[in-house]
N, CA, C and O atoms as a GROMACS GRO file, in nm:
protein
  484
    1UNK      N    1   0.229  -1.281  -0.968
    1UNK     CA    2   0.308  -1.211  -1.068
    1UNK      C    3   0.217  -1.151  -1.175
    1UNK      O    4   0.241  -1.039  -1.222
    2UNK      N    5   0.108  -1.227  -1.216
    2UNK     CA    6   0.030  -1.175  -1.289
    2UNK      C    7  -0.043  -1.055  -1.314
    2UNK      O    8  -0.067  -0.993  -1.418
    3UNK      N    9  -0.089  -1.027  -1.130
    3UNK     CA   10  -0.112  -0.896  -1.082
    3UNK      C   11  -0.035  -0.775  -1.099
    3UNK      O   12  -0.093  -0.666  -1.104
    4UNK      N   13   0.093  -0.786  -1.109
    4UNK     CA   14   0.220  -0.691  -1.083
    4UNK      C   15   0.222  -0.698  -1.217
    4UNK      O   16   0.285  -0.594  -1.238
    5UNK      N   17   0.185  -0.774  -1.396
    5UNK     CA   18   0.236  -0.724  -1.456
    5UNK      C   19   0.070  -0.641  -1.544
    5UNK      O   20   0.068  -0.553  -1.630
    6UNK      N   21  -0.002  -0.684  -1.505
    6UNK     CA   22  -0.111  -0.634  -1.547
    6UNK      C   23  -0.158  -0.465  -1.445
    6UNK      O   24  -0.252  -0.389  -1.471
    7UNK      N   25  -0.057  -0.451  -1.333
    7UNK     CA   26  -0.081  -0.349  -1.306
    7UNK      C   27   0.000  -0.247  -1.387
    7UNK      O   28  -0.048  -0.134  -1.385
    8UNK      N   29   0.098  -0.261  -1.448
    8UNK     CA   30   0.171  -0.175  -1.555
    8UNK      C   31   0.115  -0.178  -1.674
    8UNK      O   32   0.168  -0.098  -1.751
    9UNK      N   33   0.009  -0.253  -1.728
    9UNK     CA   34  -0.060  -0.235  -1.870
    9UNK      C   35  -0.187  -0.145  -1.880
    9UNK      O   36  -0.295  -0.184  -1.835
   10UNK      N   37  -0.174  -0.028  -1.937
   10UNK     CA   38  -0.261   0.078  -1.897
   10UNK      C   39  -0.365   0.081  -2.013
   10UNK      O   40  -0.442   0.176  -2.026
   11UNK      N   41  -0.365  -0.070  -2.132
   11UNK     CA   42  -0.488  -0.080  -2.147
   11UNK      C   43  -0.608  -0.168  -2.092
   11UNK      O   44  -0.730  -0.170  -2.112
   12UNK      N   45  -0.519  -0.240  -2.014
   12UNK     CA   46  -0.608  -0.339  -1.931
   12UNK      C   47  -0.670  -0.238  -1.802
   12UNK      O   48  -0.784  -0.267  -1.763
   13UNK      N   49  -0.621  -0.156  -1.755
   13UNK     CA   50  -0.671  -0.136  -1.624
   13UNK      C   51  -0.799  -0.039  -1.654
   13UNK      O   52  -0.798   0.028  -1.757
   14UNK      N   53  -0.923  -0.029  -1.551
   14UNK     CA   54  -1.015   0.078  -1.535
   14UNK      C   55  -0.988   0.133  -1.474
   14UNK      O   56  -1.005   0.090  -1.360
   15UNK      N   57  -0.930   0.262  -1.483
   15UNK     CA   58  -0.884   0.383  -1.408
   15UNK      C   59  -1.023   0.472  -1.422
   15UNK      O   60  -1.116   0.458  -1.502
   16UNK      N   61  -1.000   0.585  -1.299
   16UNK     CA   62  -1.082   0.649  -1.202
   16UNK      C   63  -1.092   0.705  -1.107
   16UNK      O   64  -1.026   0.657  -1.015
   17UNK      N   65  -1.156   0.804  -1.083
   17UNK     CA   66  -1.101   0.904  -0.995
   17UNK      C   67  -1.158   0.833  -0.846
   17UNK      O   68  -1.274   0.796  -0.828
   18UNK      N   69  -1.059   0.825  -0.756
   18UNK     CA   70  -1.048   0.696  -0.662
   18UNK      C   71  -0.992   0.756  -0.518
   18UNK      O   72  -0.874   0.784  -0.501
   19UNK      N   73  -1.075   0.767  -0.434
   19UNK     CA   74  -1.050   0.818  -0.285
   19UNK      C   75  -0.989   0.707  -0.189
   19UNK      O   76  -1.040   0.619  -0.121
   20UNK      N   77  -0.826   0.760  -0.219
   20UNK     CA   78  -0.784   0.599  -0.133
   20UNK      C   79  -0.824   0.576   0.004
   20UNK      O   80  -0.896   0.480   0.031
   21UNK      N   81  -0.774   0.671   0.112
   21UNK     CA   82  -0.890   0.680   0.243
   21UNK      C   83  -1.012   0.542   0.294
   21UNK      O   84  -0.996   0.454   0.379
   22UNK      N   85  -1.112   0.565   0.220
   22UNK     CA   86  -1.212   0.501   0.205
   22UNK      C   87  -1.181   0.328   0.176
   22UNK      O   88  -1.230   0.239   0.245
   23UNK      N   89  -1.070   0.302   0.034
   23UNK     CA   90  -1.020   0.186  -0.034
   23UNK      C   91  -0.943   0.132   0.102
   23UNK      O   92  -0.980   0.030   0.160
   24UNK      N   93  -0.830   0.211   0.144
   24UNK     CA   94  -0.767   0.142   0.285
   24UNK      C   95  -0.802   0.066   0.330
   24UNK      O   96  -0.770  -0.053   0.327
   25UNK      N   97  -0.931   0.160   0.424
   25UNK     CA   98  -0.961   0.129   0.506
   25UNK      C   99  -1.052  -0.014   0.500
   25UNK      O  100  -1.057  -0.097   0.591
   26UNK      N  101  -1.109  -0.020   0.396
   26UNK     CA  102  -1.182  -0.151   0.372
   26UNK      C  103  -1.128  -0.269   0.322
   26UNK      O  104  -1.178  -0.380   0.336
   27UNK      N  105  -0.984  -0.235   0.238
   27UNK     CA  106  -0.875  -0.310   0.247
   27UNK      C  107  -0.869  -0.382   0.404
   27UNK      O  108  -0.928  -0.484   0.440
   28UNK      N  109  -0.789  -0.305   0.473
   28UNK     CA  110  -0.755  -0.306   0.601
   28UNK      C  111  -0.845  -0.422   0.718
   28UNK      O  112  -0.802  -0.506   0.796
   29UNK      N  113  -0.956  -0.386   0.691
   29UNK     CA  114  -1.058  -0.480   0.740
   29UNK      C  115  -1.083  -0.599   0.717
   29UNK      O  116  -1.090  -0.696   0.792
   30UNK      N  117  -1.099  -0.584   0.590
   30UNK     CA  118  -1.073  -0.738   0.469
   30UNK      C  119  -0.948  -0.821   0.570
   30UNK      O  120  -0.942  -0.928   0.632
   31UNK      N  121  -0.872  -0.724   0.550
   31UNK     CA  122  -0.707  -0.823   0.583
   31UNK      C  123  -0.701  -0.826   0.794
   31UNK      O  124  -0.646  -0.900   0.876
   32UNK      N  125  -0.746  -0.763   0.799
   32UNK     CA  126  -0.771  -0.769   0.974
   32UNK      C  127  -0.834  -0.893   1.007
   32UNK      O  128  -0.798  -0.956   1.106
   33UNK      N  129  -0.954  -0.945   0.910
   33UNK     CA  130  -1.024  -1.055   0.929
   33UNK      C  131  -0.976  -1.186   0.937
   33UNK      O  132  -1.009  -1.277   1.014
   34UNK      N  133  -0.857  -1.181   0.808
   34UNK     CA  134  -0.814  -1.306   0.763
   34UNK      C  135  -0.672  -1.333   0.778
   34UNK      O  136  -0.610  -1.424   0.723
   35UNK      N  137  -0.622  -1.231   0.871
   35UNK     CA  138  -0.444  -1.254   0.928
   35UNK      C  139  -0.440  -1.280   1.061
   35UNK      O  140  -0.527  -1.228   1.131
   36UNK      N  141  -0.360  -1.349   1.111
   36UNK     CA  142  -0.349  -1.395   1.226
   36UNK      C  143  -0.358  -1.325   1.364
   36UNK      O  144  -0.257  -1.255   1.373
   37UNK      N  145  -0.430  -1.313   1.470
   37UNK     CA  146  -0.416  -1.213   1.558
   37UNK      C  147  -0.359  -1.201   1.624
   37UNK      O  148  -0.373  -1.114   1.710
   38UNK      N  149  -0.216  -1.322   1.617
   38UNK     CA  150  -0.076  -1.260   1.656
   38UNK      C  151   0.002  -1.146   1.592
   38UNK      O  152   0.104  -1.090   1.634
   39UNK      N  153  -0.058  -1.126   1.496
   39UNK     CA  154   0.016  -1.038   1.423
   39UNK      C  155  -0.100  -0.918   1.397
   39UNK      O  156  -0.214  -0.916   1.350
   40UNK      N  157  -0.012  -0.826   1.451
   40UNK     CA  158  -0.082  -0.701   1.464
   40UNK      C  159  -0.094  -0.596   1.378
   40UNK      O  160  -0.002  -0.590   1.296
   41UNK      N  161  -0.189  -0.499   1.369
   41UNK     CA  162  -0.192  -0.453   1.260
   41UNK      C  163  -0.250  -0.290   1.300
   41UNK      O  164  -0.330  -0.269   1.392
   42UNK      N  165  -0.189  -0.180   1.211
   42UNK     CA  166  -0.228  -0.071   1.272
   42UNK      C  167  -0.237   0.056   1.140
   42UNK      O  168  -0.132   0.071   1.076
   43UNK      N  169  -0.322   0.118   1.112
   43UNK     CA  170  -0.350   0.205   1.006
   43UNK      C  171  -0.325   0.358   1.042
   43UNK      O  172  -0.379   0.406   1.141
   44UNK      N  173  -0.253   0.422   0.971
   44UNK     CA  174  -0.245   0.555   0.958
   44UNK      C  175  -0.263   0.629   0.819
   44UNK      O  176  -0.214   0.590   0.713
   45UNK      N  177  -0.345   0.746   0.837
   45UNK     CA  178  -0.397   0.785   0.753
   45UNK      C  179  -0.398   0.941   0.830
   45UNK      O  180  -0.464   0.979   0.927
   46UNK      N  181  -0.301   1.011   0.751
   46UNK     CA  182  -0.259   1.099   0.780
   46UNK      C  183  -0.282   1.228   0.672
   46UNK      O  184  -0.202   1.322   0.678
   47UNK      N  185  -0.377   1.228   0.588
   47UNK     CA  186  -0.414   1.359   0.492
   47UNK      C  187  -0.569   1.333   0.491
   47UNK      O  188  -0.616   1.231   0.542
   48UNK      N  189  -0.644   1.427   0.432
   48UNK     CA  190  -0.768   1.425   0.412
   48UNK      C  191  -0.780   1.484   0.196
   48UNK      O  192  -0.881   1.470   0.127
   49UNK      N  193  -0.703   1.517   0.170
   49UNK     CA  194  -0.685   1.515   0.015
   49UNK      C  195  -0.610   1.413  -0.084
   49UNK      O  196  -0.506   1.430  -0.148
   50UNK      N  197  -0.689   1.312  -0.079
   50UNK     CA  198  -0.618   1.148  -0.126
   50UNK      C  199  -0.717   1.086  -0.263
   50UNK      O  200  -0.760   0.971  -0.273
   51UNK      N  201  -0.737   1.196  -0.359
   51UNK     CA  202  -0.796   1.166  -0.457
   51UNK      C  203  -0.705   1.151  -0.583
   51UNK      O  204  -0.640   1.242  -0.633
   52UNK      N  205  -0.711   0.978  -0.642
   52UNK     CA  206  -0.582   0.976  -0.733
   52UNK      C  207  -0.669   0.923  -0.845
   52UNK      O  208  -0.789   0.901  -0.834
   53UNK      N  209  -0.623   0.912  -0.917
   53UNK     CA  210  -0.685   0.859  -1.077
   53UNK      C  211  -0.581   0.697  -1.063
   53UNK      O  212  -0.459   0.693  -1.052
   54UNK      N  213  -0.688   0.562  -1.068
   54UNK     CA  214  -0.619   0.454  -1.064
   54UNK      C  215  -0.736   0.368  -1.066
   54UNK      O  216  -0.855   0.390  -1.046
   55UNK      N  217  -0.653   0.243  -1.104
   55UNK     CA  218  -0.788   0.138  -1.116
   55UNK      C  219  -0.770   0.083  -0.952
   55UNK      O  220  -0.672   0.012  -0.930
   56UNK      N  221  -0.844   0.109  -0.861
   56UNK     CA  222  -0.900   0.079  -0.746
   56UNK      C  223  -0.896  -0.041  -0.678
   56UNK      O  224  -0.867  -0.046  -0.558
   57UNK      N  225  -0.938  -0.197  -0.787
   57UNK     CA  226  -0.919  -0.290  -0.795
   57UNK      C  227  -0.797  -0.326  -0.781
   57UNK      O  228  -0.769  -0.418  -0.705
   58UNK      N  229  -0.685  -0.246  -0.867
   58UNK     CA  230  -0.537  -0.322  -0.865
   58UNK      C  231  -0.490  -0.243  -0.725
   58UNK      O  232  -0.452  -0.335  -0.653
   59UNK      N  233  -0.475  -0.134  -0.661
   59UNK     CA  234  -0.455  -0.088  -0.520
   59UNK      C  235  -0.489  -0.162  -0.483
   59UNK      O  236  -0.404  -0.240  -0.526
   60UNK      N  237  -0.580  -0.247  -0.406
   60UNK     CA  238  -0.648  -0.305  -0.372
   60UNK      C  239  -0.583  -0.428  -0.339
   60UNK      O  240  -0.575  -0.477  -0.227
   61UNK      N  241  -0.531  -0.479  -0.461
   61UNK     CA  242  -0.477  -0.589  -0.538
   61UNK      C  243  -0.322  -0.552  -0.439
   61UNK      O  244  -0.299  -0.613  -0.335
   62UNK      N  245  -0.263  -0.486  -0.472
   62UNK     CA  246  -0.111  -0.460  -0.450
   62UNK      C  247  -0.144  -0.445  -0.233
   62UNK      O  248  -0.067  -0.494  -0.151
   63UNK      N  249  -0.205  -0.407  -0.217
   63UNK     CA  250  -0.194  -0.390  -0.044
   63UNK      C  251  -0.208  -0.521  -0.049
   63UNK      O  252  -0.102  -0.578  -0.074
   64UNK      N  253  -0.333  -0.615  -0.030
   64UNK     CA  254  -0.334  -0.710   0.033
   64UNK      C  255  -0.229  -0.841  -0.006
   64UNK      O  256  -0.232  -0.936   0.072
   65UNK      N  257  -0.145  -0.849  -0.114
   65UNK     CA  258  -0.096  -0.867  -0.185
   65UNK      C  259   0.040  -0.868  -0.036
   65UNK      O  260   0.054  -0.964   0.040
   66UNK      N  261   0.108  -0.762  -0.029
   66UNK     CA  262   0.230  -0.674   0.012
   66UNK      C  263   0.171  -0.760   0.201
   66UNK      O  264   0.250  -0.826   0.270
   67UNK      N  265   0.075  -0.742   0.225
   67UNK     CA  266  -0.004  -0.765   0.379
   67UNK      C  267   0.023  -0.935   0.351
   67UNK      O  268   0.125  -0.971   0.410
   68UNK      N  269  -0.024  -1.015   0.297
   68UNK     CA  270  -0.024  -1.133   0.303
   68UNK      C  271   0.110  -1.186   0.326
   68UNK      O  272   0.132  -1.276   0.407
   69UNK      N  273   0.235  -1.107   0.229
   69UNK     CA  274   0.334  -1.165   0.226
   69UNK      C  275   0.408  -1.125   0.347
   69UNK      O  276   0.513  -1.190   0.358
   70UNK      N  277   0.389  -1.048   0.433
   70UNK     CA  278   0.420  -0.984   0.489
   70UNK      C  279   0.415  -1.097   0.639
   70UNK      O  280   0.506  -1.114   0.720
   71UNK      N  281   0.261  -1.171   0.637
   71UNK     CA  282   0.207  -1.219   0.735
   71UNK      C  283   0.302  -1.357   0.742
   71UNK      O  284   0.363  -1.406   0.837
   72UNK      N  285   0.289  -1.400   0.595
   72UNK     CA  286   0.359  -1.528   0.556
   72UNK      C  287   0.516  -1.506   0.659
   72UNK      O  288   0.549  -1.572   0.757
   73UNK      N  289   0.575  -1.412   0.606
   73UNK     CA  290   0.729  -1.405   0.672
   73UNK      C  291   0.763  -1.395   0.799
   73UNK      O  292   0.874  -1.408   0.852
   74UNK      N  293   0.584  -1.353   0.878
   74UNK     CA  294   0.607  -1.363   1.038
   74UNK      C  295   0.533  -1.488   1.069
   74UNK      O  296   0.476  -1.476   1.177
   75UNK      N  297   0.511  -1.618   1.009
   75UNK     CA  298   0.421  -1.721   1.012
   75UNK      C  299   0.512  -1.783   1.122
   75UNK      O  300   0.633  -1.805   1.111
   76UNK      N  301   0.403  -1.814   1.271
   76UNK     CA  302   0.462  -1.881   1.377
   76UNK      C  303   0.488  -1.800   1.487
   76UNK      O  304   0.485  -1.847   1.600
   77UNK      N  305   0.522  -1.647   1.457
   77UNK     CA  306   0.582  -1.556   1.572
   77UNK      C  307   0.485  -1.445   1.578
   77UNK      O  308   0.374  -1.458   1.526
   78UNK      N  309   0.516  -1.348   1.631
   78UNK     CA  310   0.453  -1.265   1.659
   78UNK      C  311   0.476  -1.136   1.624
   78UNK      O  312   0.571  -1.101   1.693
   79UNK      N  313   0.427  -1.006   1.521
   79UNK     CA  314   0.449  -0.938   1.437
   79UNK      C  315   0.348  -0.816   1.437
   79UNK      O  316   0.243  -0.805   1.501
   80UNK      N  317   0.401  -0.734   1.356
   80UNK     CA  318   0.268  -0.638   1.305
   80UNK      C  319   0.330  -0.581   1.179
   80UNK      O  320   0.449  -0.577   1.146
   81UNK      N  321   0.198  -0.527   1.102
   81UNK     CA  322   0.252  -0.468   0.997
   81UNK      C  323   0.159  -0.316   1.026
   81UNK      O  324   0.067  -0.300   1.107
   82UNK      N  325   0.202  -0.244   0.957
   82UNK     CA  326   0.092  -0.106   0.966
   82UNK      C  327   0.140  -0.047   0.806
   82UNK      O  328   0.245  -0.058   0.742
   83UNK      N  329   0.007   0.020   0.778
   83UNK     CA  330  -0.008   0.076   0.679
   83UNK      C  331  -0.079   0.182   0.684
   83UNK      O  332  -0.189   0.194   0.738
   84UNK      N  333   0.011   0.297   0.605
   84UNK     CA  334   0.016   0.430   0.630
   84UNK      C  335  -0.020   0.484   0.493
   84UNK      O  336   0.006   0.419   0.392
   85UNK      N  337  -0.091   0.623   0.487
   85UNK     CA  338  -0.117   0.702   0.381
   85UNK      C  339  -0.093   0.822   0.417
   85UNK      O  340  -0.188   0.871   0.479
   86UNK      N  341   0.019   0.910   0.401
   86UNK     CA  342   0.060   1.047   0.409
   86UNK      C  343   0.056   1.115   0.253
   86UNK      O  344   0.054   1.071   0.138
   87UNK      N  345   0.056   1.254   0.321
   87UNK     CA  346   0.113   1.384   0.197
   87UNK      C  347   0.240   1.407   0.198
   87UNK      O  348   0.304   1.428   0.301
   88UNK      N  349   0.301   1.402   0.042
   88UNK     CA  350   0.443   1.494   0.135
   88UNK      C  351   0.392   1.604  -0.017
   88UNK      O  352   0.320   1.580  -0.114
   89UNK      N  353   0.477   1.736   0.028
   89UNK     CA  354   0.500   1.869  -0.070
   89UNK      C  355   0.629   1.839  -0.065
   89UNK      O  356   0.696   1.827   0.038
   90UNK      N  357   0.675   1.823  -0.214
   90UNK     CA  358   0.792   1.863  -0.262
   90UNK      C  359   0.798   1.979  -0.297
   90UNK      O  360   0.687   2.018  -0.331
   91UNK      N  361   0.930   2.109  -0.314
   91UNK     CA  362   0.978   2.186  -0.433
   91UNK      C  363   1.013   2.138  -0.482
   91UNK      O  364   1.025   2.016  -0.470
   92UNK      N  365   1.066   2.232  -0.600
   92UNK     CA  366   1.180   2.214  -0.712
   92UNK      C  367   1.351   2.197  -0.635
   92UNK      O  368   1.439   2.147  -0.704
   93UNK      N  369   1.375   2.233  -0.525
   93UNK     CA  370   1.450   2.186  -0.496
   93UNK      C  371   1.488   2.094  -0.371
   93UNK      O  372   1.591   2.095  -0.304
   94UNK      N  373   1.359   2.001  -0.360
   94UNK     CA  374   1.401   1.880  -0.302
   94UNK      C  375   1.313   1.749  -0.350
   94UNK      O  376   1.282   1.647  -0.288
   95UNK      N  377   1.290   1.782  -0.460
   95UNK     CA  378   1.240   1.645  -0.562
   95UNK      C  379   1.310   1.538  -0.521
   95UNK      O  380   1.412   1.570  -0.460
   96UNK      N  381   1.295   1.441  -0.530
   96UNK     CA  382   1.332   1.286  -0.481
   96UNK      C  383   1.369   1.187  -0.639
   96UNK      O  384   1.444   1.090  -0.647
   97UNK      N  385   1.308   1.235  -0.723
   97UNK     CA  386   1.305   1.224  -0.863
   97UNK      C  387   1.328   1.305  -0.952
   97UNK      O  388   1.239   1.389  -0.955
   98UNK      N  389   1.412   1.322  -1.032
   98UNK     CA  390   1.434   1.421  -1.188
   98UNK      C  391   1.331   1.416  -1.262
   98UNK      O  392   1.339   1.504  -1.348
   99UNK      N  393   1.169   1.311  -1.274
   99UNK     CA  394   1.105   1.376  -1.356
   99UNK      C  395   0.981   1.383  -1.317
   99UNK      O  396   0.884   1.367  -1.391
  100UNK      N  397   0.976   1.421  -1.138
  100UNK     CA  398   0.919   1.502  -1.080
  100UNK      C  399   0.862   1.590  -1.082
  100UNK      O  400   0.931   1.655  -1.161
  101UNK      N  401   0.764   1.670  -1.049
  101UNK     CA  402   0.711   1.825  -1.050
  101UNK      C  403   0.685   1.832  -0.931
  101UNK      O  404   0.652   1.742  -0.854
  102UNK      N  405   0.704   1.965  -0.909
  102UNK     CA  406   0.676   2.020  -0.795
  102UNK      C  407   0.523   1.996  -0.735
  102UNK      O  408   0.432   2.017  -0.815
  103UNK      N  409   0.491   1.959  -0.617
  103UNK     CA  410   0.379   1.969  -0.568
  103UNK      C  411   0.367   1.852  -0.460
  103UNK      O  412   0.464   1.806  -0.398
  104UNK      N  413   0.246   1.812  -0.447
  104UNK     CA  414   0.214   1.726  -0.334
  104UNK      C  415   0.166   1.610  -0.404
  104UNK      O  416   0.082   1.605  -0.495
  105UNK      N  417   0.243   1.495  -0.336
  105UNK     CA  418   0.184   1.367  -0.361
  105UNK      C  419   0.134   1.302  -0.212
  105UNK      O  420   0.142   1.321  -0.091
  106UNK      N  421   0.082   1.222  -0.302
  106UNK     CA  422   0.048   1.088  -0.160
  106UNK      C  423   0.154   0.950  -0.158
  106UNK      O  424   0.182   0.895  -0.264
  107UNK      N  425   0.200   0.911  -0.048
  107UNK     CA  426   0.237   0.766  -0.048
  107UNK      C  427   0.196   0.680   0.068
  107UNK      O  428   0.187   0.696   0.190
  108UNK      N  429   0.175   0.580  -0.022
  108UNK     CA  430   0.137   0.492   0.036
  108UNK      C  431   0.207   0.326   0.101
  108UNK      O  432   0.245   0.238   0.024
  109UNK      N  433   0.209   0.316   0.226
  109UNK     CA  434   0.361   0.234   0.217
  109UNK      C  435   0.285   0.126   0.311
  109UNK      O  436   0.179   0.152   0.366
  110UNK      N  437   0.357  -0.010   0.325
  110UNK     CA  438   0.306  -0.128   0.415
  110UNK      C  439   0.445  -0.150   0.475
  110UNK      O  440   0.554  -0.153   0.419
  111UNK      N  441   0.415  -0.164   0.595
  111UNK     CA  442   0.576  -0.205   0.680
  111UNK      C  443   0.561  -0.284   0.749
  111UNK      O  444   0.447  -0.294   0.795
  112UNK      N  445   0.628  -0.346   0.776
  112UNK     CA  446   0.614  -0.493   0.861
  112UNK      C  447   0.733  -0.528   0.944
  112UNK      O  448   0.839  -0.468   0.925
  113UNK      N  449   0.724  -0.638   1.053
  113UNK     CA  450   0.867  -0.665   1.137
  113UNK      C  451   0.897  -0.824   1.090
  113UNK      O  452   0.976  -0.898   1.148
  114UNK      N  453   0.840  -0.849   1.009
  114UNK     CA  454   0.917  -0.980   0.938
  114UNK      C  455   1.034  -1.017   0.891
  114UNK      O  456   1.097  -0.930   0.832
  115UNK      N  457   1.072  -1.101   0.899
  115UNK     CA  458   1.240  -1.111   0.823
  115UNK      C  459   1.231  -1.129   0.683
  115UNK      O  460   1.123  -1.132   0.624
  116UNK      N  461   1.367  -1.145   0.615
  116UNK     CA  462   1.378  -1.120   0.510
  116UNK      C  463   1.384  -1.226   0.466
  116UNK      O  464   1.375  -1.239   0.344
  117UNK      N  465   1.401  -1.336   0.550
  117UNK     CA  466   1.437  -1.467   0.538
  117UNK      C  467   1.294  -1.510   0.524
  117UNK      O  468   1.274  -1.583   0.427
  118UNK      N  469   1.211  -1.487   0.583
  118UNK     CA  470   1.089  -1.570   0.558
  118UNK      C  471   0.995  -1.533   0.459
  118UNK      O  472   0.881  -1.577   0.450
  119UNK      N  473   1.057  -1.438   0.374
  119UNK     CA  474   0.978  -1.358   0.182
  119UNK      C  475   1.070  -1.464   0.135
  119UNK      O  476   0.990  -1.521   0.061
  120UNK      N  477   1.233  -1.565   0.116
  120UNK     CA  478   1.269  -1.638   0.069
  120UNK      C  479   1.382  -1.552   0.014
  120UNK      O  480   1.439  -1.594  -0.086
  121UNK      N  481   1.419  -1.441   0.064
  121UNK     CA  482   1.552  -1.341   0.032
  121UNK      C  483   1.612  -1.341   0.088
  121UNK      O  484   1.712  -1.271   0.071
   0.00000   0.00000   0.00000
């Protein structure tokens, strides 16, 4: 919890211009090492313009974070999670958000086949 609230305090964090790509993927490895190899794991990385201003450390922090719990809820069976980094282009008229701007973002998402029952929800 500590992590999650110190990632919203923007005088604590060292922000920086931060090529997630690169962070993933070494994420990814990190957590390939130390999750079970019943549970499978698969990376997509789908843009080549993934330069964000962020403290690196807390990304970092929030994947393996999201991956662990993820592993926890398939503990015993057999699973995968994959984690993806796309572009999307919004306009002005299909913003997803009202205080949105037009243009291209990145997201970044962790998905998993775990139940909901085994996060304790």
């Amino acid at each position: 919890m500590k992590q999650l609230l110190l990632f919203g305090r923007k005088s604590e964090q060292k922000q920086e211009i931060v090529m997630l790509s690169p962070l993933i993927k070494e994420t990814f490895k990190l957590l390939r090492s130390s999750i079970p190899t019943s549970i499978g794991m698969k990376l997509h990385i789908e843009t080549e313009s993934d330069a964000v201003y962020a403290d690196p450390s807390q990304i970092q922090q929030v994947i393996m974070n999201l991956c662990t719990n993820a592993a926890y809820a398939m503990r015993g069976t057999t699973g995968s999670i994959d984690i993806s980094l796309i572009a999307v282009t919004f306009g002005s008229m299909d913003l997803p958000e009202e205080h949105m701007q037009p243009g291209t973002y990145l997201v970044l998402s962790v998905k998993d086949t775990g139940s909901r029952h085994g996060r304790g929800g």
